[in-house]
MIZA-32443 format. One record per residue (C-alpha): residue number from 1; y, x, z. Coordinates in pm, whole numbers, always signed. Example, Ala and Ser with C-alpha at 12.3 -4.5 7.8 and 13.67 -1.06 7.14 Angstrom:
BEGIN
{nr:1 yy:-450 xx:+1230 zz:+780};
{nr:2 yy:-106 xx:+1367 zz:+714};
end
This chain:
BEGIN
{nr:1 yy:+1014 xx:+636 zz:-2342};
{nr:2 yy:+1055 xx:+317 zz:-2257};
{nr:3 yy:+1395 xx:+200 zz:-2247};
{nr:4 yy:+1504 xx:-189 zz:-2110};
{nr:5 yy:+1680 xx:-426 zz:-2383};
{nr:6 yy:+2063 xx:-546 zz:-2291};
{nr:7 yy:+1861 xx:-846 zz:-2210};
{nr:8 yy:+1632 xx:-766 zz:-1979};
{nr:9 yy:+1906 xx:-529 zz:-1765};
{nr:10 yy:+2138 xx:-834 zz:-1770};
{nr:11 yy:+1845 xx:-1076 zz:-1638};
{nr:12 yy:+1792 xx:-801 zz:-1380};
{nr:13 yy:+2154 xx:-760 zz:-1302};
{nr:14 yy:+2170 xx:-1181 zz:-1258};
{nr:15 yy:+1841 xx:-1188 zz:-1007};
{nr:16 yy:+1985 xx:-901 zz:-839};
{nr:17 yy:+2313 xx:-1108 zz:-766};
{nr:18 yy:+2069 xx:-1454 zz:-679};
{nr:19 yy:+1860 xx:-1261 zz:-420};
{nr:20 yy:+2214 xx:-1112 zz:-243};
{nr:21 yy:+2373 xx:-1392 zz:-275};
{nr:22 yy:+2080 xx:-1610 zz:-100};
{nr:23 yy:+2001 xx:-1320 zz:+178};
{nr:24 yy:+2344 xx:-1207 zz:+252};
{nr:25 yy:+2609 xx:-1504 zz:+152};
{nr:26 yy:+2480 xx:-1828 zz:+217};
{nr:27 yy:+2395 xx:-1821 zz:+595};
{nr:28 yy:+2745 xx:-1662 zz:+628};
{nr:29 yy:+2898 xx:-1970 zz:+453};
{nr:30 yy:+2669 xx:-2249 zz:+594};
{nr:31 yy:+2820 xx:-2085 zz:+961};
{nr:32 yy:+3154 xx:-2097 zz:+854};
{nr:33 yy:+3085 xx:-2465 zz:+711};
{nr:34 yy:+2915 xx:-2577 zz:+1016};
{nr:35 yy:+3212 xx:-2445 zz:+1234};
{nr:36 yy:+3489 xx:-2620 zz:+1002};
{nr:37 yy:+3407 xx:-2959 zz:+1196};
end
């Protein structure tokens, strides 16, 4: 069996958190910069 290092789960965990954080967060906040005016 083929279990994943600490490593490799933490790099996982990390690109997890990049790829939510670009599709989900960041249009929220660039609307809620934009409409700070």
């Amino acid at each position: 069996m083929n279990t994943p290092t600490p490593d490799i789960d933490d790099a996982l965990i990390l690109d997890s958190i990049d790829q939510f954080l670009e599709r989900d967060v960041r249009p929220v906040v660039r609307e809620l910069e934009a409409n700070d005016v």
